[in-house]
PQR file with spaces between the fields and no chain letter, atoms N, CA, C, O and H, PARSE charges and radii, in Angstrom:
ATOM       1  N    UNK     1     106.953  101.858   88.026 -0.4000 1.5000
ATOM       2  CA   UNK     1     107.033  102.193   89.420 -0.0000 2.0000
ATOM       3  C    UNK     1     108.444  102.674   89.766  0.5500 1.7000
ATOM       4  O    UNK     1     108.567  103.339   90.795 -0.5500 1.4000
ATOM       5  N    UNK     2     109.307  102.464   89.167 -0.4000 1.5000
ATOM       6  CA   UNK     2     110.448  102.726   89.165 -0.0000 2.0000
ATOM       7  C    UNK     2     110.892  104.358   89.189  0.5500 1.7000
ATOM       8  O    UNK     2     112.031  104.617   89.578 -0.5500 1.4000
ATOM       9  H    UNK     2     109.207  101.924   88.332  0.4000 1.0000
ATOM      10  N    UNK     3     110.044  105.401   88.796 -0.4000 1.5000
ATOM      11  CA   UNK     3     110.038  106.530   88.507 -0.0000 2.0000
ATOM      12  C    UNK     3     109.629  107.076   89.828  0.5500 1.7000
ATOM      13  O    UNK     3     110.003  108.224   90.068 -0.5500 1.4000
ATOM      14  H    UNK     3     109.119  105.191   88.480  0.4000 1.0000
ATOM      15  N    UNK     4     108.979  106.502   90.657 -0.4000 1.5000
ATOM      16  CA   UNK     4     108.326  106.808   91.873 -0.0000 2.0000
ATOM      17  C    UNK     4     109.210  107.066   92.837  0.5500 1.7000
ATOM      18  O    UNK     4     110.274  106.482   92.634 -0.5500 1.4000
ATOM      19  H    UNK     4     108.676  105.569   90.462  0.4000 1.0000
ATOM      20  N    UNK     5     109.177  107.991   94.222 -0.4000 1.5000
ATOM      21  CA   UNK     5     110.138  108.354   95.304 -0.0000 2.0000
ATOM      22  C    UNK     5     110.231  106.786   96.341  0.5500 1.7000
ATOM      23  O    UNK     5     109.276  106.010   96.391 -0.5500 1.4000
ATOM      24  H    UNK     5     108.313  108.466   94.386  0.4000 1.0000
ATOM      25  N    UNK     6     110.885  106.667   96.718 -0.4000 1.5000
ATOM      26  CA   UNK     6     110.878  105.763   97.560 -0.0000 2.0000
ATOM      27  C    UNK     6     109.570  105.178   98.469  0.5500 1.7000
ATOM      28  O    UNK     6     108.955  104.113   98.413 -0.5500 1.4000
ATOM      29  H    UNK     6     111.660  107.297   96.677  0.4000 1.0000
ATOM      30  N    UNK     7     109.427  106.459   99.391 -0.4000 1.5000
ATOM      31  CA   UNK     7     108.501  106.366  100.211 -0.0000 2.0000
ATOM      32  C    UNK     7     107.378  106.297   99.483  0.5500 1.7000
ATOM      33  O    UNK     7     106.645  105.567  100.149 -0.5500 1.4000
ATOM      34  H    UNK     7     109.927  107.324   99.437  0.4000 1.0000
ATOM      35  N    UNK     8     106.770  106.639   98.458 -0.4000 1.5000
ATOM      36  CA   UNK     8     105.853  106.494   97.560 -0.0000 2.0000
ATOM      37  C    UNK     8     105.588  104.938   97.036  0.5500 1.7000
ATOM      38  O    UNK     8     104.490  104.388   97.109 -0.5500 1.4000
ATOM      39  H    UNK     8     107.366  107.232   97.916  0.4000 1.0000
ATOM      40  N    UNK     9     106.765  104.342   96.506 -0.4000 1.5000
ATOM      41  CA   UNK     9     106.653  102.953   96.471 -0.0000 2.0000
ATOM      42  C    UNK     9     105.876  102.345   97.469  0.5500 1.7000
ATOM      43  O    UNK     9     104.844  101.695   97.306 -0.5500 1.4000
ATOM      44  H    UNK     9     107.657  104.789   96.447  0.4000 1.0000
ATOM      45  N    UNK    10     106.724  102.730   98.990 -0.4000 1.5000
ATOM      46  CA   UNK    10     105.973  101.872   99.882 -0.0000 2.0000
ATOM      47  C    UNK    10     104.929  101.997  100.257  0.5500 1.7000
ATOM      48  O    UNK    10     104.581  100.933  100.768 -0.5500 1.4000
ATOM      49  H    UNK    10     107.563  103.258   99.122  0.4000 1.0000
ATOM      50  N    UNK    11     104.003  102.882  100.319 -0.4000 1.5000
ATOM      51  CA   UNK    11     102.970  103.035  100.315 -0.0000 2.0000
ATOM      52  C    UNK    11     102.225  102.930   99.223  0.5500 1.7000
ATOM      53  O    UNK    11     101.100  103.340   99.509 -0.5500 1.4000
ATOM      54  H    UNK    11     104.286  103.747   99.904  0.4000 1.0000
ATOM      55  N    UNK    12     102.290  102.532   97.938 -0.4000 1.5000
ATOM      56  CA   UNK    12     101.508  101.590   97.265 -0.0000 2.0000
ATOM      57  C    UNK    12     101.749  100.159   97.116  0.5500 1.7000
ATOM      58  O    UNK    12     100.901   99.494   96.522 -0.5500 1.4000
ATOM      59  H    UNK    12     103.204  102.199   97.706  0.4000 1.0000
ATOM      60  N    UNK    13     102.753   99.625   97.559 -0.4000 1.5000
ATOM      61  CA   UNK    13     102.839   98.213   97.814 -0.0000 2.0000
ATOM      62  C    UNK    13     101.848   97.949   98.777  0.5500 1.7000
ATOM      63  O    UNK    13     100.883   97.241   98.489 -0.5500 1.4000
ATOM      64  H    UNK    13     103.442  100.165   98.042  0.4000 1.0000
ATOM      65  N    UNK    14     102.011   98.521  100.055 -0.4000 1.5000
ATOM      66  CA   UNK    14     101.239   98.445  101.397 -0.0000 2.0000
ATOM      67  C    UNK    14      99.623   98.430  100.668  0.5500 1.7000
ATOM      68  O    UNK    14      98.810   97.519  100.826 -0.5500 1.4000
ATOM      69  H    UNK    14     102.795   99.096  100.289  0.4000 1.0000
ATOM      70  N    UNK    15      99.389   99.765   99.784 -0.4000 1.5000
ATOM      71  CA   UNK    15      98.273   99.350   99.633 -0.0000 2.0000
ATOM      72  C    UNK    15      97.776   98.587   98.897  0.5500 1.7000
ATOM      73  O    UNK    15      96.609   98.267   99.122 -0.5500 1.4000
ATOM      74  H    UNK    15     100.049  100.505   99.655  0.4000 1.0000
ATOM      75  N    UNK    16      98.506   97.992   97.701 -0.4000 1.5000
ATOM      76  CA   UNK    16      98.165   96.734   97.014 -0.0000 2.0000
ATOM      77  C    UNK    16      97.536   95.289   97.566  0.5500 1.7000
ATOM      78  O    UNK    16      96.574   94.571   97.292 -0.5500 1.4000
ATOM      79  H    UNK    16      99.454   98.251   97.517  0.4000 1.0000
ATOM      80  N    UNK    17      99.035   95.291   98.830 -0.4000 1.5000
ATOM      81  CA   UNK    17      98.486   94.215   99.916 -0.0000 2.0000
ATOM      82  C    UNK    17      97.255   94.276  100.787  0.5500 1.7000
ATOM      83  O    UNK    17      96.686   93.283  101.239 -0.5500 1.4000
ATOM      84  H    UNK    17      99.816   95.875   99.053  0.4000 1.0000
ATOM      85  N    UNK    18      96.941   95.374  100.957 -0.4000 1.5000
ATOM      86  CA   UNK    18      95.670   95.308  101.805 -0.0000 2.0000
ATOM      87  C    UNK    18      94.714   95.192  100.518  0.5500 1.7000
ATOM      88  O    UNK    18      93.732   94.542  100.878 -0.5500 1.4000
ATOM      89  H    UNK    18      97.404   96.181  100.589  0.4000 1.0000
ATOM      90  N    UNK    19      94.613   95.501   99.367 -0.4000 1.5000
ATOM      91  CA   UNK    19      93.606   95.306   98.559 -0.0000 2.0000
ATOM      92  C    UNK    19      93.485   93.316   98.252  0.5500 1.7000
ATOM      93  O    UNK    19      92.548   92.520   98.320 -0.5500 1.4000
ATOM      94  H    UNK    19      95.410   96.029   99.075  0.4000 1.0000
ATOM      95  N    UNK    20      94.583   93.217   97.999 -0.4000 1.5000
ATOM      96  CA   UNK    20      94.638   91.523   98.279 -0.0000 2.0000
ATOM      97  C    UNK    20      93.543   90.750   99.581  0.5500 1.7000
ATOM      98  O    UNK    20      92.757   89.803   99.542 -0.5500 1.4000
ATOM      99  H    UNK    20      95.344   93.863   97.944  0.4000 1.0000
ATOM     100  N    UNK    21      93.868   91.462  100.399 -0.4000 1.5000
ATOM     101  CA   UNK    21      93.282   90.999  101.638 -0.0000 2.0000
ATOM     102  C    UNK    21      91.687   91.118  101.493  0.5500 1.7000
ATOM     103  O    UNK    21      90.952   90.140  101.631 -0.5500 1.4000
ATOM     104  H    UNK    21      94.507   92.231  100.431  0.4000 1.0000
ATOM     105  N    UNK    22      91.273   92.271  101.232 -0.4000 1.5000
ATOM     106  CA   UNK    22      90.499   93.069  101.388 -0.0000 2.0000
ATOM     107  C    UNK    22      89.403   93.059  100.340  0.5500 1.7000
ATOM     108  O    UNK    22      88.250   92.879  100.732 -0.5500 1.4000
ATOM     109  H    UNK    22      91.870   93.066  101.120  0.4000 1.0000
ATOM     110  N    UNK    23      89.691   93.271   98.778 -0.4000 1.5000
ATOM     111  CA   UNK    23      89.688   93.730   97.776 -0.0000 2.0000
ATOM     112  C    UNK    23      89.012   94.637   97.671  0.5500 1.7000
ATOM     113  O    UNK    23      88.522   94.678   96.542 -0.5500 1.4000
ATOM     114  H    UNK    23      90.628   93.417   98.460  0.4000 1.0000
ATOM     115  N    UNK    24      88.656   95.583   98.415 -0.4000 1.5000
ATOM     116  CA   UNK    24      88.554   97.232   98.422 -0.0000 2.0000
ATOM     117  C    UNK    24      89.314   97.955   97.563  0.5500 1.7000
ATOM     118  O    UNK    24      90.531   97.795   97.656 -0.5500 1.4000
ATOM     119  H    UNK    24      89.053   95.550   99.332  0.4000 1.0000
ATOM     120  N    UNK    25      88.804   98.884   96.565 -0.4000 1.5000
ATOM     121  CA   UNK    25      89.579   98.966   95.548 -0.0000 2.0000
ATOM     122  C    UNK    25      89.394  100.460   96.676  0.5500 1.7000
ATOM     123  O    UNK    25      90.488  101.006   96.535 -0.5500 1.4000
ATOM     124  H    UNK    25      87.815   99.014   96.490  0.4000 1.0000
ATOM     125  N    UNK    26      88.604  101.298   97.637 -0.4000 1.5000
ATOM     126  CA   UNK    26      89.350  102.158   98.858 -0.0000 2.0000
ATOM     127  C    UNK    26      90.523  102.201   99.168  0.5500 1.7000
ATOM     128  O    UNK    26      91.367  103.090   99.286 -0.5500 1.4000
ATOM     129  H    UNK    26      87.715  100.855   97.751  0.4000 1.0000
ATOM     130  N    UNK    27      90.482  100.958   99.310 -0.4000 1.5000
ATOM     131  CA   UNK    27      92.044  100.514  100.207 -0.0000 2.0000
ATOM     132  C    UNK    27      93.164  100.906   99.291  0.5500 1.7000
ATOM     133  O    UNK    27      94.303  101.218   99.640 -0.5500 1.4000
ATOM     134  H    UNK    27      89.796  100.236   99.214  0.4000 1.0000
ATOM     135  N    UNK    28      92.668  100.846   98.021 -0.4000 1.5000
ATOM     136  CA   UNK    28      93.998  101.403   97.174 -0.0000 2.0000
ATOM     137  C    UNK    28      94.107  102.705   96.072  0.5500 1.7000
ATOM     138  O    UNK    28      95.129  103.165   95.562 -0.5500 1.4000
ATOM     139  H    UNK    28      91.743  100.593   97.738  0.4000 1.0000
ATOM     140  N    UNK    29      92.928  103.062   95.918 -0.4000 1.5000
ATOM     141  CA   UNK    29      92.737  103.580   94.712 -0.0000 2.0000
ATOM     142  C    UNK    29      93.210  105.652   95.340  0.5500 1.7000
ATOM     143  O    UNK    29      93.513  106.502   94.503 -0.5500 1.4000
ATOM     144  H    UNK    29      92.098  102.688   96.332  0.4000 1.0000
ATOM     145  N    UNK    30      93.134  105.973   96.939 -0.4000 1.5000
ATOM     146  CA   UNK    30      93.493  106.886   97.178 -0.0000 2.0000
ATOM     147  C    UNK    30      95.498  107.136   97.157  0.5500 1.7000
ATOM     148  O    UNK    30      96.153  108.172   97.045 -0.5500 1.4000
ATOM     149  H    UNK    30      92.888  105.283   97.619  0.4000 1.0000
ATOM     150  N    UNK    31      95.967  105.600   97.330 -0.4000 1.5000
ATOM     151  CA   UNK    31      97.313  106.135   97.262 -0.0000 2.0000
ATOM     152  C    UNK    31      97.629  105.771   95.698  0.5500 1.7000
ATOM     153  O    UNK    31      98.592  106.398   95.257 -0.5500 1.4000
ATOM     154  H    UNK    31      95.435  104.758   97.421  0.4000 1.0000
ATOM     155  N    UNK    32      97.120  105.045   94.951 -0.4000 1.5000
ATOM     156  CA   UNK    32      97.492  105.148   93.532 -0.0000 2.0000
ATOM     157  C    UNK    32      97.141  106.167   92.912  0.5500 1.7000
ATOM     158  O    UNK    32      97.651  106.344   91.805 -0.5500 1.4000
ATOM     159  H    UNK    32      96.338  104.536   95.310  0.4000 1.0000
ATOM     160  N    UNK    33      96.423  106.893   93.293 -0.4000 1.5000
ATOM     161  CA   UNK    33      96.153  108.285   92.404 -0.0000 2.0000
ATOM     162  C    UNK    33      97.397  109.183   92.746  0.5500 1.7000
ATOM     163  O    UNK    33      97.611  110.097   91.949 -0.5500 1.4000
ATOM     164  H    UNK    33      96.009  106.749   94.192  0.4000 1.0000
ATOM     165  N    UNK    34      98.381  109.035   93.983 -0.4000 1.5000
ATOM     166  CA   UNK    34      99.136  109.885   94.667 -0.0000 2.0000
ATOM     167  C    UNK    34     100.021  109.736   93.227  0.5500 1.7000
ATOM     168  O    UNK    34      99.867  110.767   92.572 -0.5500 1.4000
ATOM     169  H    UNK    34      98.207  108.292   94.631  0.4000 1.0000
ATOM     170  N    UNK    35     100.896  108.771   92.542 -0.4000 1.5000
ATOM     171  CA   UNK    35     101.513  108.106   91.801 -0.0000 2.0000
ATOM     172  C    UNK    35     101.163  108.754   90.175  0.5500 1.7000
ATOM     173  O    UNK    35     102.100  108.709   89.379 -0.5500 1.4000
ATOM     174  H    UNK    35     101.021  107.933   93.074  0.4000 1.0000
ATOM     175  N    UNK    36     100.314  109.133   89.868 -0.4000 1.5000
ATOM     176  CA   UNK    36      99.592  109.595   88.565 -0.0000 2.0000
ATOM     177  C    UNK    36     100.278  110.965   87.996  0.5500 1.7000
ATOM     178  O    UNK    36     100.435  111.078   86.780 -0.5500 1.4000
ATOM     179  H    UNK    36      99.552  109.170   90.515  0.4000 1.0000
ATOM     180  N    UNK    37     100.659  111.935   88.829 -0.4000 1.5000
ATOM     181  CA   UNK    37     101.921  112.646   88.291 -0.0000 2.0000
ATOM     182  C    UNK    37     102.973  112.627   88.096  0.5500 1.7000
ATOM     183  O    UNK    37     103.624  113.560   87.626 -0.5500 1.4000
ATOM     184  H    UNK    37     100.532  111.843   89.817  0.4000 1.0000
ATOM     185  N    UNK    38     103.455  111.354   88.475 -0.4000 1.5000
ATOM     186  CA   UNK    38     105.009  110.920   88.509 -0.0000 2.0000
ATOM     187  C    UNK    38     104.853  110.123   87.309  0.5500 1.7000
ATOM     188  O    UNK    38     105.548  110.449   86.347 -0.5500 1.4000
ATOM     189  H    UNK    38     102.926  110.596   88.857  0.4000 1.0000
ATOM     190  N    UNK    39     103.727  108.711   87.144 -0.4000 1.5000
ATOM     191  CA   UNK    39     104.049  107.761   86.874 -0.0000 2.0000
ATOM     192  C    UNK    39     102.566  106.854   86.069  0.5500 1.7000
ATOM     193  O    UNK    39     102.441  105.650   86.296 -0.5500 1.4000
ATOM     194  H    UNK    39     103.163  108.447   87.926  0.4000 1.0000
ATOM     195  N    UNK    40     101.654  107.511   85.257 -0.4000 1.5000
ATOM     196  CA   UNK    40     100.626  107.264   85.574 -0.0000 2.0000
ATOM     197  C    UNK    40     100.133  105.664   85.337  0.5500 1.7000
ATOM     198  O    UNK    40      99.146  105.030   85.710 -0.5500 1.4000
ATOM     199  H    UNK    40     101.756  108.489   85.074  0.4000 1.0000
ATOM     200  N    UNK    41     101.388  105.319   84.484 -0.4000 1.5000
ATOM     201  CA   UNK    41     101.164  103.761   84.685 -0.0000 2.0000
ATOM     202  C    UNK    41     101.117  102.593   85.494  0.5500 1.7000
ATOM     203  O    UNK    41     100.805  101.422   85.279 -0.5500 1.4000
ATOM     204  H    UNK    41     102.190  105.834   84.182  0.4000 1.0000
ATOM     205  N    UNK    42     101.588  103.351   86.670 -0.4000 1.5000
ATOM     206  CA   UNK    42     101.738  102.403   87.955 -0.0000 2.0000
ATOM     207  C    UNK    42      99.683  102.176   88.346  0.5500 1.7000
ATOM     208  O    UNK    42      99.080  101.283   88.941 -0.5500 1.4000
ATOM     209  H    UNK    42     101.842  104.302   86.845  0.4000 1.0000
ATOM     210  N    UNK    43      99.299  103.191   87.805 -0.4000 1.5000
ATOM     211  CA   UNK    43      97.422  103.986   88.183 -0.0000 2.0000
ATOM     212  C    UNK    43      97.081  102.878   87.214  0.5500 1.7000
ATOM     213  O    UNK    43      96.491  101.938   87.746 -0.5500 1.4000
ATOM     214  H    UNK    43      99.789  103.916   87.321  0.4000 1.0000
ATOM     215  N    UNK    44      97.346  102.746   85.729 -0.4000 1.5000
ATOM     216  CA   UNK    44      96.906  101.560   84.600 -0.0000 2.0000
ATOM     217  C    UNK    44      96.794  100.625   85.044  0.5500 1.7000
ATOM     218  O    UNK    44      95.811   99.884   85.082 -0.5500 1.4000
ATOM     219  H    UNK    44      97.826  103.510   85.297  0.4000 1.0000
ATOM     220  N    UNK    45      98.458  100.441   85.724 -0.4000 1.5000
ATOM     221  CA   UNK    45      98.758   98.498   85.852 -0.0000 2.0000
ATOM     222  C    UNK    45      98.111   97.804   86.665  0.5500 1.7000
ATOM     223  O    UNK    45      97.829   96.612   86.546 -0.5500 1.4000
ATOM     224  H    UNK    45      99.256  101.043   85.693  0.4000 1.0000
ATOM     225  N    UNK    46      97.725   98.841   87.920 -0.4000 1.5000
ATOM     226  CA   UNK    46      96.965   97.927   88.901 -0.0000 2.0000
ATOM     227  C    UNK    46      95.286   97.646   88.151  0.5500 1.7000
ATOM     228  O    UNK    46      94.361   97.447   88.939 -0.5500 1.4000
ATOM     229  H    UNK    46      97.954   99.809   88.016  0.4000 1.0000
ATOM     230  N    UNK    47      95.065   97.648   86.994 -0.4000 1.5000
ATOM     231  CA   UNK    47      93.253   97.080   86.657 -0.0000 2.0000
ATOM     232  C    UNK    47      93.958   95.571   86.619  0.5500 1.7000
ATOM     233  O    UNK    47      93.246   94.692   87.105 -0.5500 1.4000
ATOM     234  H    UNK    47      95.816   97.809   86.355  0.4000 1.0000
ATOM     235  N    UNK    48      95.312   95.126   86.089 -0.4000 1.5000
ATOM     236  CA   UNK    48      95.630   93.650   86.037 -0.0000 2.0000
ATOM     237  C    UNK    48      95.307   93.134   87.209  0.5500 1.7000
ATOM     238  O    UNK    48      94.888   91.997   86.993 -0.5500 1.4000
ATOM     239  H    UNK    48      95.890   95.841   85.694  0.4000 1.0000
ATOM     240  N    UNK    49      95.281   93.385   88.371 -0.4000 1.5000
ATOM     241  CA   UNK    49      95.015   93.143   89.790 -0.0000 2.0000
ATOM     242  C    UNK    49      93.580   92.950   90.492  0.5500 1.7000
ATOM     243  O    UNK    49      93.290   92.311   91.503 -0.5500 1.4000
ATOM     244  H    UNK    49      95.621   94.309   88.546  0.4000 1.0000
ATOM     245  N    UNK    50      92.695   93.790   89.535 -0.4000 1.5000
ATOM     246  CA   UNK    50      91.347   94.144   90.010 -0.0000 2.0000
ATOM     247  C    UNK    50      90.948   93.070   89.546  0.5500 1.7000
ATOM     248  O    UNK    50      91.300   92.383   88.586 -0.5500 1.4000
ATOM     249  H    UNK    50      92.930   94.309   88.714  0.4000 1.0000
ATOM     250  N    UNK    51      89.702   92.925   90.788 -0.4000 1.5000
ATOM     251  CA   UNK    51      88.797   91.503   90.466 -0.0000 2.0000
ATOM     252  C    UNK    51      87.661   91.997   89.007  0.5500 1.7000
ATOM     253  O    UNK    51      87.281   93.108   88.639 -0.5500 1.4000
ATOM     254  H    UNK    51      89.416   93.482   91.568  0.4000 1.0000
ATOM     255  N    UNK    52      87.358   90.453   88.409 -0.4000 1.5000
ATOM     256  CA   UNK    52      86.444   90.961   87.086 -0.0000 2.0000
ATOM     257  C    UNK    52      85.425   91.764   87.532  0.5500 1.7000
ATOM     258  O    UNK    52      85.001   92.641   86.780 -0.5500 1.4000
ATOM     259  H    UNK    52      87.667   89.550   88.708  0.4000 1.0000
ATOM     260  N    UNK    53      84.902   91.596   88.758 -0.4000 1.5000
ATOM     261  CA   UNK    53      83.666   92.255   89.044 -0.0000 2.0000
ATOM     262  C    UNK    53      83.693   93.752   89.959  0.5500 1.7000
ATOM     263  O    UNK    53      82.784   94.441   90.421 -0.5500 1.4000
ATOM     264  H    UNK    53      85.246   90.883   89.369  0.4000 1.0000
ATOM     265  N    UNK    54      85.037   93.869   89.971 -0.4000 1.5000
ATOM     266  CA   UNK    54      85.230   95.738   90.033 -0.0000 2.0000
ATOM     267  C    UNK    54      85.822   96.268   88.840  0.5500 1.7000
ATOM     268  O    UNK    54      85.847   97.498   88.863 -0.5500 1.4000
ATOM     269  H    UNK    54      85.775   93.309   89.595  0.4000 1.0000
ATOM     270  N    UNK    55      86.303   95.758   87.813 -0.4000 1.5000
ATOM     271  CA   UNK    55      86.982   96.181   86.596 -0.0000 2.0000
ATOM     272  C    UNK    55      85.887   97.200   85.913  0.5500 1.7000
ATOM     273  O    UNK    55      86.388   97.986   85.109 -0.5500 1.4000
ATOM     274  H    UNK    55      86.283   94.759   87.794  0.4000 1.0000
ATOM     275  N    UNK    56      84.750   97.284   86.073 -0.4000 1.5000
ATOM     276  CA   UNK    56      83.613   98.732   85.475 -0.0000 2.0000
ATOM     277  C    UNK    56      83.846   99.449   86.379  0.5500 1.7000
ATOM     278  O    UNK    56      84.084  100.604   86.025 -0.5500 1.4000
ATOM     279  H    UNK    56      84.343   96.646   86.727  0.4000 1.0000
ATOM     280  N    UNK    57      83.907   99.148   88.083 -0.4000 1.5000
ATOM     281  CA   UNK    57      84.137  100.523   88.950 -0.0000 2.0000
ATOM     282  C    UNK    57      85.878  101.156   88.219  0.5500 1.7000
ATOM     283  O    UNK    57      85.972  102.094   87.427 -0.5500 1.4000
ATOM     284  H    UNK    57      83.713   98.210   88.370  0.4000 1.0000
ATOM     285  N    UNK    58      86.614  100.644   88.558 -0.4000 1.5000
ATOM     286  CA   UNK    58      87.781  100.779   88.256 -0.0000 2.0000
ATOM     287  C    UNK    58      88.176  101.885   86.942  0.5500 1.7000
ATOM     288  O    UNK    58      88.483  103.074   87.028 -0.5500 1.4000
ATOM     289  H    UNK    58      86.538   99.882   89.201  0.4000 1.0000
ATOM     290  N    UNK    59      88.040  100.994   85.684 -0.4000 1.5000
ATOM     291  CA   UNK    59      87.504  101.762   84.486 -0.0000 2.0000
ATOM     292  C    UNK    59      86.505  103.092   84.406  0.5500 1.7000
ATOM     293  O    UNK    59      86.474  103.804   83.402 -0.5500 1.4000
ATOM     294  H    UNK    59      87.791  100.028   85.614  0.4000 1.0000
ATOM     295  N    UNK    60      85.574  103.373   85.761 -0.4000 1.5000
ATOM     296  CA   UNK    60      84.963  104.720   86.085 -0.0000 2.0000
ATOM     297  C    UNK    60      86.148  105.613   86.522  0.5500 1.7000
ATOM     298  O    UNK    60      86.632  106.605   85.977 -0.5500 1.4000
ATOM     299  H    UNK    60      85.599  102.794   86.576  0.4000 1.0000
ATOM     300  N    UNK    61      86.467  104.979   87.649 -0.4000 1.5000
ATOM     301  CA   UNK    61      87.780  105.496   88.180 -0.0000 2.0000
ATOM     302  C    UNK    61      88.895  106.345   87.682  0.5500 1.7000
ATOM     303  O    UNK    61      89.543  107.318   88.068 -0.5500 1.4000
ATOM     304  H    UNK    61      86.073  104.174   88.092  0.4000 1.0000
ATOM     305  N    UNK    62      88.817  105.348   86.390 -0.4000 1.5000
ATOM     306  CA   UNK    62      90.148  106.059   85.342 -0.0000 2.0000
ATOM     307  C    UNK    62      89.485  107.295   84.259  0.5500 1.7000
ATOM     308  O    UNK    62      90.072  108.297   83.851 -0.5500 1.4000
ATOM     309  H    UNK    62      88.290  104.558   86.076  0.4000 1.0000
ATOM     310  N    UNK    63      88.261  106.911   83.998 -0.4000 1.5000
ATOM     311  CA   UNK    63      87.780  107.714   83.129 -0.0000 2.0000
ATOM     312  C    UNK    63      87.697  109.394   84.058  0.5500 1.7000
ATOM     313  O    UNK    63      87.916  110.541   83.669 -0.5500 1.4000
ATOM     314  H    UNK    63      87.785  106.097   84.329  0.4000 1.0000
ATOM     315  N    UNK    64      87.381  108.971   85.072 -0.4000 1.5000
ATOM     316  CA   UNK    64      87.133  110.625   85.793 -0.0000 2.0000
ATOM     317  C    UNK    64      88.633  111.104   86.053  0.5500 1.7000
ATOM     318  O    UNK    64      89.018  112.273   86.016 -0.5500 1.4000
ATOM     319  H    UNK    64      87.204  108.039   85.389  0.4000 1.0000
ATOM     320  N    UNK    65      89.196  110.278   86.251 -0.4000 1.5000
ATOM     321  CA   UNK    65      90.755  111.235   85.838 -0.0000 2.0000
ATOM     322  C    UNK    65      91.108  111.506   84.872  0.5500 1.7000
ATOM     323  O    UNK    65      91.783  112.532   84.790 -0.5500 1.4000
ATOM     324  H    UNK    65      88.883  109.328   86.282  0.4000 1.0000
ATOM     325  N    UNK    66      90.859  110.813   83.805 -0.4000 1.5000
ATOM     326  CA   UNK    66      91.167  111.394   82.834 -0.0000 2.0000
ATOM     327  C    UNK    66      92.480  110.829   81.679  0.5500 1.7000
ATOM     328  O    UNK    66      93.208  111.336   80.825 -0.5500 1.4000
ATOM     329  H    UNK    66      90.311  109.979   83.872  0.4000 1.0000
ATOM     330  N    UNK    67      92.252  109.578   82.233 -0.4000 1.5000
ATOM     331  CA   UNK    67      93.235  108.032   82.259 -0.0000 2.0000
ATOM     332  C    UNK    67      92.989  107.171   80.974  0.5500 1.7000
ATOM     333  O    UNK    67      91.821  106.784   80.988 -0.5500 1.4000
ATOM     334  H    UNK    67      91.661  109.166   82.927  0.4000 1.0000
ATOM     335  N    UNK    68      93.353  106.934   80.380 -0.4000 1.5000
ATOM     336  CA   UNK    68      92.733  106.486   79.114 -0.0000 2.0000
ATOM     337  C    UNK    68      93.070  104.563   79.131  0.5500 1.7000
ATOM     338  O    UNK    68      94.218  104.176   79.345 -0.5500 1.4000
ATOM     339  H    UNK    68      94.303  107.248   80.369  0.4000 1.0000
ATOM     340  N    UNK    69      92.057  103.664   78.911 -0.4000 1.5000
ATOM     341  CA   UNK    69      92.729  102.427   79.197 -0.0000 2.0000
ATOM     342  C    UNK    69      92.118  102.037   77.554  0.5500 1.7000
ATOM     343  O    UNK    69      91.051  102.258   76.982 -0.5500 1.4000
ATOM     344  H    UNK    69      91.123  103.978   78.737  0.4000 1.0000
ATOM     345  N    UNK    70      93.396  101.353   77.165 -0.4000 1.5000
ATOM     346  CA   UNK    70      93.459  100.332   76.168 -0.0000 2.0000
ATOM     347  C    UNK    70      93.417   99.120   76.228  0.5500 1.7000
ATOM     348  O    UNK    70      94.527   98.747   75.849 -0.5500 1.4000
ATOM     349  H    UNK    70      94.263  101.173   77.629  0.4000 1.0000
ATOM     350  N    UNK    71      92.897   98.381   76.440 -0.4000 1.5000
ATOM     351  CA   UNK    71      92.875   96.787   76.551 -0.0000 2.0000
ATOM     352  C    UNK    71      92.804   95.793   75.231  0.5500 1.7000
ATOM     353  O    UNK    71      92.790   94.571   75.379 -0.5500 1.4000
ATOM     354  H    UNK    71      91.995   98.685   76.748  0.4000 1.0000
């Protein structure tokens, strides 16, 4: 995340937290894609976050971008 613009940070923190709240992977998955040309691991790291029972949506998610996950 570190590679990311400032304002970019904050708006995926923001949306991390509302996914906490929430767990709408909505709530986050439009500003983590913003992040995927800069940084695409910040797009990886958040499946550690995802509940077990969105981790197949999630893993769709990555596959249609084009995201490759190793676990």
């Amino acid at each position: 995340m570190n590679k990311l613009p400032k304002p970019l940070k904050e708006t995926i923190v923001a949306a991390q937290r509302q996914y906490a709240t929430s767990s709408n992977l909505e709530d986050v998955i439009s500003d983590l894609k913003k992040a995927i040309p800069l940084d695409p691991g910040v797009f990886l790291g958040f499946r550690h976050f995802v509940t077990e029972a969105q981790k197949s949506e999630f893993d769709s998610i990555c596959e249609e971008l084009g995201l490759c996950i190793t676990l």
